[in-house]
N, C-alpha and C positions, 0 to 999 in steps of 0.2 A: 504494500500500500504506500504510494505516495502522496501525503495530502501537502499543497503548494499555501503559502500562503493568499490568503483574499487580497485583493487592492481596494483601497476604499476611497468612498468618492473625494475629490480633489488632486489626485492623482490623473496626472494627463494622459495615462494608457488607456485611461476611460473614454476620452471625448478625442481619439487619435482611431480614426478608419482602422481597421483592419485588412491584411492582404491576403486575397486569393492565396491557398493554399497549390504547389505545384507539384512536389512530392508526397508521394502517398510510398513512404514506408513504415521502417521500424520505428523513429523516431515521433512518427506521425502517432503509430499502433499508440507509446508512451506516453503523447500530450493524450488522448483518448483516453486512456487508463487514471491518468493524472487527474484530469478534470471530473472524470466519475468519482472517484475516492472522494475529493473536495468535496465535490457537491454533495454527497452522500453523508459527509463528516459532518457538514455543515450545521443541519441537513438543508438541502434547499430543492427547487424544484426547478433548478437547470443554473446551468455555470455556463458560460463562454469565456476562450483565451485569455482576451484581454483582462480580463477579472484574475486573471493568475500572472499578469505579467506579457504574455504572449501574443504578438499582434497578429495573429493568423485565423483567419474565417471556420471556427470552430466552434460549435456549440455541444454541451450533454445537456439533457433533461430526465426530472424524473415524474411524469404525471398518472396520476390511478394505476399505480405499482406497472407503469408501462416505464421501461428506461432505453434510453436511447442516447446517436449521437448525429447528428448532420455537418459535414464541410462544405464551403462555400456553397451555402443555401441563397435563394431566391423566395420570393412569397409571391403569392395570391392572396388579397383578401377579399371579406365580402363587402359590401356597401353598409348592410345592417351592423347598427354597433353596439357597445356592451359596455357598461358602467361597474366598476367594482376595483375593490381593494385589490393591489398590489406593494408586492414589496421587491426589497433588491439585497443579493448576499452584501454587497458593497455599497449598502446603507444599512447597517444593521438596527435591527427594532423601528425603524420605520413603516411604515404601513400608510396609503394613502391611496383613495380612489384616482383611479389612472381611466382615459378614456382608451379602448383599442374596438377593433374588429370582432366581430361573434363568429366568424369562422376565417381560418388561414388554411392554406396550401403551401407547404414548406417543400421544395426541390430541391435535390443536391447529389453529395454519395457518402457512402460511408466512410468507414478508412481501409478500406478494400479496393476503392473506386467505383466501387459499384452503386449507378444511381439508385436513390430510394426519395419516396413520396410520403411524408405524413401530413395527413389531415385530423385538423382538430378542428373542433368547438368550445365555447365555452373557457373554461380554466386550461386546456391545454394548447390554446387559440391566443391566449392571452401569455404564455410560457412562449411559445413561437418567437409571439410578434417581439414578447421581452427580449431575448435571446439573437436576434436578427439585429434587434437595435443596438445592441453591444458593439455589434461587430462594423455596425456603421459610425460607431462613434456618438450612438444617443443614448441618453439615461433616462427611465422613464419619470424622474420630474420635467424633463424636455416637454413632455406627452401634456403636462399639465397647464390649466389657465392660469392667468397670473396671481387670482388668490392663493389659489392650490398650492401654487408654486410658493408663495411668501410663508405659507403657512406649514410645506416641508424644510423651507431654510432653516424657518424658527426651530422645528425639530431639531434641525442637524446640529443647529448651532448649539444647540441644549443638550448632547449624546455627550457621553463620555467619551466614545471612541473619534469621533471628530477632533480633539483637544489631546488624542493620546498619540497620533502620526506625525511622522512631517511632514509637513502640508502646504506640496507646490501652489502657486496660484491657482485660483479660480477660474471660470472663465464659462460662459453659454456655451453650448455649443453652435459651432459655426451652422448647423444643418438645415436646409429649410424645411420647412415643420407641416409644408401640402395643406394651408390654412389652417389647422388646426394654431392657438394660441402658446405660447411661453411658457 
């Protein structure tokens, strides 16, 4: 078991793209293995790279004892959308309604290279879209309006663990947010 440590928000690997992965080996097999253990540790309900350090288009998830992993995914969503709590490993004890999609189509491959298709709804729809966002570089207070948003800063600033890292600058993320709000 290798559990990595988490990055937590204000760490720039957060809001820093991710790149297409181009080797699919051994090393590949280990960030896989790596990011399950984490996530598992955690526990959470899905980890990406970047959240360990690793700027490579990687996600695991763990949703209705289904576990899995996707590289360089792609989405589909639906138009209908879905209101509810979300959290993030790399906010911890946070907890805030986030607006996403009620259903995703996730494209990719595994670490085999073999492509694979998961569709979700619901909470594992919402795991997707979190997990995608990683890897573009968004976190989902991004996802949020700007009350939402002032009112997970207050959180942060109030954690423990935001006052216990080193804590590169701050910064929005550069992404545009497809009309959705701040």
């Amino acid at each position: 078991m290798a559990i990595q440590q988490i990055r937590f928000f204000g760490d720039p690997v957060l809001t820093t793209p991710a790149s297409n992965v181009i080797d699919f080996d051994k090393e590949l097999r280990t960030l896989v293995k790596d990011l399950t253990d984490t996530m598992l540790d955690a526990p959470g309900a899905g980890l990406a790279a970047p959240q360990i350090g690793v700027g490579l288009r990687v996600f695991t998830w763990h949703v209705d004892d289904e576990l899995g992993h996707l590289i360089n995914p792609t989405l589909d969503l639906s138009d209908e959308l879905q209101d509810g709590e979300e959290g993030c490993l790399s906010f911890p004890e946070i907890l805030l309604d986030t607006p996403r999609a009620m259903r995703a189509v996730a494209k990719g491959f595994n670490m085999y290279h073999e492509p694979i298709v998961v569709e979700g709804t619901a909470f594992l729809a919402r795991a997707l879209q979190h997990e995608v966002d990683h890897l573009n570089g968004i976190l989902f207070i991004d996802r949020m309006d700007k009350i939402s948003r002032k009112e997970a800063m207050k959180q942060i600033r109030n954690s423990d663990w935001f006052y216990e890292q080193d804590r590169p600058e701050i910064r929005l993320s550069p992404h545009e947010m497809k009309g959705k709000s701040r």
